[in-house]
C-alpha positions, 0 to 999 in steps of 0.5 A: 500500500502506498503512502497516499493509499494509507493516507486515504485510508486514515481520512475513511475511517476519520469522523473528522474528515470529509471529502471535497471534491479531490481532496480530504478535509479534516483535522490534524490528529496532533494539533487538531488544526484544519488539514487538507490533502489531496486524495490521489495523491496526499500532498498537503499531509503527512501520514502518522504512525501514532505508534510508531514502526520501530515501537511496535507499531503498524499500519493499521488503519486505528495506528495511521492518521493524516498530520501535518507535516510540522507537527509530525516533526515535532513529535518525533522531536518532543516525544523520541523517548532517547532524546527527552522524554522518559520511555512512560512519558512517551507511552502516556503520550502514544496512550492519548493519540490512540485514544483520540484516534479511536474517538474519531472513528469511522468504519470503512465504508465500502470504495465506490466504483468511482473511487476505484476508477480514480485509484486505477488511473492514478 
């Protein structure tokens, strides 16, 4: 699966996000700020493991959520446990991005045959 597919993915099951037109609109799930990103595509997003890869985390769709890109920075920054942060503190934060996550649940809806036309050509 590709970033922009994984991207499309965490918008479907995000209640905070709709389509318009081309393009994903919703909140970031760090900052809660208003994002957008292109559908095909992804640009204007970056993709988020809330737990990360090399913490054990996957790419499942209630580990994936669309950020900016400044604010994943940030996280990565702030909350790398080798840096600052104790490996708790880390966890405690992970704990309450999962938990928002799950809040803004959506179950998947089924790809229309409009959706599989743009993804074939994409």
């Amino acid at each position: 699966m590709t970033t922009a597919e994984k991207l499309d993915l965490a918008a479907r099951t995000d209640a905070s996000f709709e389509r318009r037109g081309g393009d994903w609109v919703g909140k970031c799930l760090i900052c809660n700020g208003p994002i957008a990103f292109d559908a095909a595509t992804g640009a204007g997003a970056t993709l988020e493991h809330v737990r990360a890869k090399s913490r054990g985390g996957d790419d499942d769709a209630r580990n994936l959520a669309a950020v900016h890109g400044r604010c994943n920075w940030e996280k990565g920054r702030r909350w790398d446990p080798k840096k600052r942060r104790s490996a708790d503190e880390y966890e405690a934060f992970v704990a309450r991005l999962l938990l928002k996550r799950a809040q803004r649940w959506r179950p998947i809806d089924p790809p229309t045959v409009a959706d599989r036309g743009r993804r074939s050509t994409s």
